[in-house]
N, C-alpha and C positions, 0 to 999 in steps of 0.2 A: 340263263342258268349258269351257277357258278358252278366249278367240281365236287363242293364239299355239299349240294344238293344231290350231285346224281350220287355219293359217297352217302350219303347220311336218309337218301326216300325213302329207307324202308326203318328208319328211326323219328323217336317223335325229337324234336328239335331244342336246343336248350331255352333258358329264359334269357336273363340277366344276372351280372353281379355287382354289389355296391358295396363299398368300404368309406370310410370317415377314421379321421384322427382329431382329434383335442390336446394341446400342447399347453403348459401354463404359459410356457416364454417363447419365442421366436423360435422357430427350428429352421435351420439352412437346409437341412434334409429334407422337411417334411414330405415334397414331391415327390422325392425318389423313394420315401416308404410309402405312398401310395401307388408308385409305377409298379416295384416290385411284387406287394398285395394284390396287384389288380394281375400280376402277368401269371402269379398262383392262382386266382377265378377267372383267366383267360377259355377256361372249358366250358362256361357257363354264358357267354356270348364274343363271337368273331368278330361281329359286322364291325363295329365303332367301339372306343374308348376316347375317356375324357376324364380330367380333372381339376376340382379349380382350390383355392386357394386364398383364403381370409386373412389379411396381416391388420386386421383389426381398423382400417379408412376404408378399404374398398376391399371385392371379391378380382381378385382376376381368376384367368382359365381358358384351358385350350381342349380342343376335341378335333377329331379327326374321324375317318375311315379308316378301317383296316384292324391288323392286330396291335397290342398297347408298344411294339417295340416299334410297328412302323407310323403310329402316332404321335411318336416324344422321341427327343432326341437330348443331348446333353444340355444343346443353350434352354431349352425350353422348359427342361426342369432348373434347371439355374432360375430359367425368369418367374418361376411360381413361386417366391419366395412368403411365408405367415407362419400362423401359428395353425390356424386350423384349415383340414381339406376334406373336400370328400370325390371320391372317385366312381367312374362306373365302366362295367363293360356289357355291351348292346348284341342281343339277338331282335330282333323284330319280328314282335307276334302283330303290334299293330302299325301302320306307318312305310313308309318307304325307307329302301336303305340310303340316306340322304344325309349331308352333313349337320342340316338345320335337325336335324332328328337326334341327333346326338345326346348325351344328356353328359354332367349333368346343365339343367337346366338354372340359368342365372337371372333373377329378376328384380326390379327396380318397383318399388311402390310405392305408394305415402307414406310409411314408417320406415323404410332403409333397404336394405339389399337381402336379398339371401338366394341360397343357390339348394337343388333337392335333385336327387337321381333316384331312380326307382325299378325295383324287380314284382314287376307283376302283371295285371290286367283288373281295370274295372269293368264290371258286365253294366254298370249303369253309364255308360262315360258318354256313349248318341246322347243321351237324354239329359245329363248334365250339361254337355258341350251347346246343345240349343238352346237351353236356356239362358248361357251364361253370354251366347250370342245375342241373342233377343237383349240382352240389355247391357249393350254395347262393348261387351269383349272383344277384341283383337287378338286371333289363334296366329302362332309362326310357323307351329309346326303340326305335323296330322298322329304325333301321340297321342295316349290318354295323359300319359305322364302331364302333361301341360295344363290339363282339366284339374289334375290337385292342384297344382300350382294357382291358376288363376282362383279357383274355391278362397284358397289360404287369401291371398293379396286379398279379396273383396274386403276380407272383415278385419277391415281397420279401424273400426271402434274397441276391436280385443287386443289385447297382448299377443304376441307371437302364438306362445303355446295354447291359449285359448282359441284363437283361429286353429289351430292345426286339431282340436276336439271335436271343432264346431265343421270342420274340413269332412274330419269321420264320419260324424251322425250321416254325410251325405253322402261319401261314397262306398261303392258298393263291391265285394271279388276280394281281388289277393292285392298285396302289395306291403314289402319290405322296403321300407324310406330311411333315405338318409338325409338330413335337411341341416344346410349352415347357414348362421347369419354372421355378423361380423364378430358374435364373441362367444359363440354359444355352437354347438355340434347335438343336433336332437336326430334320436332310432325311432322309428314309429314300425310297429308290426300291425297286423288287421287282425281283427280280434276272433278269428280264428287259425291263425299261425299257418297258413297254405305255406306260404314263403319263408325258407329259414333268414336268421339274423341274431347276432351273437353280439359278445361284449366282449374285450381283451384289456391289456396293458402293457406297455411296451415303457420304460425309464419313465417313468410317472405319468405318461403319456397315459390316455386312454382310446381304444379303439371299439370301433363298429364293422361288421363284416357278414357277409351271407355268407362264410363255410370258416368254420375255424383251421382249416390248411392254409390262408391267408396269413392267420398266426404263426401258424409254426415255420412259414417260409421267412419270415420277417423277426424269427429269435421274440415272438410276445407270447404274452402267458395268456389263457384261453379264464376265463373269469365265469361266465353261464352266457345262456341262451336267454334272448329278449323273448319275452313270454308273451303270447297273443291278445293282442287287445294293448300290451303296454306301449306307453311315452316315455320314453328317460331322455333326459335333459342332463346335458354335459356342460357346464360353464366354469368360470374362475372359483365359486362358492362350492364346486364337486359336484354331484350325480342327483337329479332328483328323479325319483319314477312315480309318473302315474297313470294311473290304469280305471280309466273314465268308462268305464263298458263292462261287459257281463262274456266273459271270452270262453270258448270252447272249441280246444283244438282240433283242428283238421289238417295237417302238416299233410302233403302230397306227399304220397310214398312211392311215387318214383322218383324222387330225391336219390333213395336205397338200390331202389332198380339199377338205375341207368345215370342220373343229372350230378350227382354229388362226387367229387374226388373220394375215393377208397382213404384216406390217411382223417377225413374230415368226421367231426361228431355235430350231428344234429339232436336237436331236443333229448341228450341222453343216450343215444342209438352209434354206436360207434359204423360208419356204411362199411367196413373192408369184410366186421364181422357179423353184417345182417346179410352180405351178398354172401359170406360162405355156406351161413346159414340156411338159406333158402337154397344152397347148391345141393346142403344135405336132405334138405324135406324133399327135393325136388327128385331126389335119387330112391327116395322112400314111398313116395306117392306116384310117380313114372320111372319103375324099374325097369332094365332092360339086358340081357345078352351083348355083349360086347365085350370087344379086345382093349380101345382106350378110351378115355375123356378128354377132349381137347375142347378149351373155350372160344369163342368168336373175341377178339382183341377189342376193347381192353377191359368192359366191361362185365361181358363173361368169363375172365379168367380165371376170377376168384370163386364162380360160381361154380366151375368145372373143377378147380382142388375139393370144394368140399362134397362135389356129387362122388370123386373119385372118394374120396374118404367115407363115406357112407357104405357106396357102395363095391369096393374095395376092388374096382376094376382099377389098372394103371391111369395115371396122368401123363397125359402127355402134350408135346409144344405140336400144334399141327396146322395151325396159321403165322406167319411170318408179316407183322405190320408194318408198314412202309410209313417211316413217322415224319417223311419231310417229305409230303404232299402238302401243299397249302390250299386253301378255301378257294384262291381263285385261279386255281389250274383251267388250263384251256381243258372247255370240254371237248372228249373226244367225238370224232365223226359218228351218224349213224352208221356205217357199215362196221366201228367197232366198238360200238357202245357197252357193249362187256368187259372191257378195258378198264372202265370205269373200277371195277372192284377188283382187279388186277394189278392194278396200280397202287392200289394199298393195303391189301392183301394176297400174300402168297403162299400157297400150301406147301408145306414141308414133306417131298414125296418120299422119301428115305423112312422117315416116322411112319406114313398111313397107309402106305404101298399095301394092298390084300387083307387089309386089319377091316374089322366092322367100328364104325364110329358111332359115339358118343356127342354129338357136338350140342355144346350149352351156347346159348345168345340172351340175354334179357328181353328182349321182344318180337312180337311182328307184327307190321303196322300195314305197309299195303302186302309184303311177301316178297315184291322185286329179286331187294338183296340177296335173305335168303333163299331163293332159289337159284340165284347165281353159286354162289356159297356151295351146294349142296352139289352142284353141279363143274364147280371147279375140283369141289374134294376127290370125286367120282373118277375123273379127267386126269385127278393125280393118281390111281390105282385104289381107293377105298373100295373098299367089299361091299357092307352099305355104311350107309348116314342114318341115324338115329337123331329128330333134331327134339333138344328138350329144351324150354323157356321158363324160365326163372321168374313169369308175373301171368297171371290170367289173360285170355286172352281179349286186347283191344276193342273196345265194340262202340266207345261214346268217345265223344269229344273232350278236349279238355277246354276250359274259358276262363282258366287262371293262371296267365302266362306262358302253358306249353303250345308250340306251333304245332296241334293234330293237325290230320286232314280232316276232311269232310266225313261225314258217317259214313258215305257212299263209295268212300275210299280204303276206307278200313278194310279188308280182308273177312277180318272175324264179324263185324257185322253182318256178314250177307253168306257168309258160305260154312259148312260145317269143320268138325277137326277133320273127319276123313277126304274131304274137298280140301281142305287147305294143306294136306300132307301132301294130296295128287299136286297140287300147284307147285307146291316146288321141290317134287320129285324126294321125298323123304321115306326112306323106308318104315319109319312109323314116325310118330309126333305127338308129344304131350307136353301141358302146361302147368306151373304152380295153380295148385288151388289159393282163390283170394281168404280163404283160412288160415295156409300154408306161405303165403305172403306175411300177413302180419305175423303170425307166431316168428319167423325170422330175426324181425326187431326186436323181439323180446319182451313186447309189449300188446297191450290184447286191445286198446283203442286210438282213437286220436288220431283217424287216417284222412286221409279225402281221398277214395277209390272210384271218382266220376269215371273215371274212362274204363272202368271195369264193368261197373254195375250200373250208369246211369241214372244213380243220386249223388246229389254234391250238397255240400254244406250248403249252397247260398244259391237263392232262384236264377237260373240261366235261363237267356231267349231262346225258345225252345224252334222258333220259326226266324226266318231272314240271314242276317249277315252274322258269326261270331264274332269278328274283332269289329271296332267300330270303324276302320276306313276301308276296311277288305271290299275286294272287288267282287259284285253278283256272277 
């Protein structure tokens, strides 16, 4: 186990992030406006980054372990020199953290090359992968990611993008694609928008992105949202979109919650003012007696201004984050395994010293954390802890691309609010209502609230293993 496991167990875990650019002419740059695109959705997966690069004869591409700065170095973006690229960075919900897992992935078939990276999960991808064994597939890696790909290469009696329609009709879940060939840069969303993915422009360039703060690191103008169920195809001829399916959005809202950069707009939904938002319903539907409101770093911060602005208690700084911890800090000994949240966060005792607390976090998944939390604030002189959550509480799994636990891990599945306030020592505890979630966004549908409610857009295996190579 790395550090940023025993840091992050009591959160659900991110997906991926994928970017693409289209250039008419040669760009000398191009690599390095995909390093820095990708080092802005570095929040969105740690494990691995990769990028490869079209000069119109062949793909090359390099991928690695690690973060995107310790995957690329100067000579290596020098040597990815084309006109079109596309990039990814890796959480692994399915697969090992391996370098063969890496994405994106580069393949060779009977009509030519193309290279696709991917942010999601297919729920059908066991049953596609057997089959596509069964008549005579060779798999390199234990993603699903490689399951579209191999679908795509079969149907080489279609045109590229005819394969990639006929890819759809089979598979099944979430997944924002970014797919190059040697002249051409294609976005594919599923056709109900779980995954975001967006469109930009940079000097005539055009881009592709899961969060438009990608753009605005990279000085490109933010164009709209790839719409669910769409194709747009990027080539020399300019843009074409088509939208081969009957789409109805289900955008995952913890995007808002927890997953998505504060600066980033999804589907319309700006996230900095849907977390305030919900800071404010959250101070209106679980009021409380208190001296301040301090957020849990980083995600709750913005939750915690707007409960304080509701409810006109003071704001205040009362965790201290430690921002150069990396992922693969040694983990600490059992004899101090508390350390663990010590080590990147720390209470600010001068602020909370005899004060009653207010503390906002966007979730709780097993409780761990917060109860260290709740427990370190106490240790620094808090009066009590008040802990309030900014999303309903966790009870289902997610099986489109967020790492849950197991239902039997979950907290809120199996114990009540007042059990789960005794677990981690909270002088009271309350949740956003899943009403008070969405009014947030500002929008009244278009969610997918599986892990809330235990309905999701798209049939899940309700028995066996969730990811397709997870271990029983």
């Amino acid at each position: 186990m790395v550090f940023g496991e025993i840091m992050r167990e009591d959160k659900l875990k991110e997906e991926c992030g994928v970017f693409g650019i289209y250039s008419k002419e040669k760009d000398p740059a191009i690599s390095r406006t995909v390093f820095y695109a990708l080092i802005a959705l570095q929040h969105r997966g740690q494990e691995s980054a990769g990028i490869a690069v079209s000069d119109g004869k062949e793909i090359l591409y390099h991928k690695g372990l690690g973060l995107v700065n310790d995957v690329f170095n100067e000579k290596i973006l020098d040597d990815l020199q084309g006109k079109i690229s596309i990039g990814h960075v890796r959480y692994s919900t399915t697969g090992s953290t391996t370098t063969v897992n890496a994405q994106p992935f580069v393949v060779k078939y009977k009509n030519g090359f193309f290279a696709v990276a991917h942010n999601g999960n297919l729920v059908n991808a066991d049953i596609l992968r057997r089959d596509l064994e069964e008549k005579g597939a060779v798999f390199q890696t234990t993603v699903d990611s490689e399951v579209i790909a191999h679908l795509i290469a079969r149907e080489t009696k279609s045109d590229l993008i005819d394969a990639v329609v006929k890819t759809m009709e089979y598979i099944k879940g979430s997944y924002a694609l970014v797919l190059m060939t040697l002249d051409s840069l294609i976005a594919i969303r599923d056709p109900y928008g779980l995954r975001p993915l967006c469109l930009g422009k940079l000097n005539g360039s055009y881009l592709i992105a899961s969060e438009s703060c990608a753009f605005n690191t990279i000085g490109a103008e933010f164009i709209r949202d790839i719409e669910p169920g769409e194709v747009l195809v990027i080539d020399e001829s300019g843009i074409k979109s088509i939208k081969p399916f009957n789409a109805k959005k289900s955008l995952c809202i913890f995007e808002f919650v927890y997953f998505a950069r504060p600066d980033s707009t999804i589907d319309g939904i700006n996230v900095h003012n849907a977390r305030f938002n919900a800071g404010r319903i959250l101070a209106k539907e679980c009021p409380c007696d208190a001296d301040l409101v301090i957020g849990v770093p980083d995600s709750g911060t913005v939750a915690a201004m707007g409960y304080a602005y509701e409810s006109g208690i003071p704001y205040g700084i009362g965790l201290i984050k430690n921002r150069y911890i990396g992922r693969t800090f040694i983990q600490p000994g059992q004899k101090v395994r508390s350390l663990g949240v010590r080590l990147k966060l720390n209470p600010l005792k001068e602020e909370i010293s005899g004060k009653r607390l207010v503390m906002i976090d966007d979730s709780i998944v097993r409780g761990t954390t917060s109860g260290q939390i709740v427990k370190m604030l106490k240790e620094a002189g808090a009066k009590e802890v008040h802990v309030r959550i900014t999303s309903p509480p966790v009870r289902f799994s997610c099986y489109f691309g967020i790492d849950t636990p197991t239902k039997k891990e979950l907290i809120a599945a199996s114990l009540s609010l007042e059990e789960i306030k005794n677990s981690i020592c909270a002088d009271s505890l309350g949740y956003l209502s899943t009403e008070g979630l969405i009014k947030s966004t500002g929008q009244n549908k278009g969610f997918c609230l599986g892990c809330f409610t235990g309905e999701y857009p798209v049939e899940v295996p309700r028995e066996g293993r969730k990811y397709l190579f997870e271990k029983c």
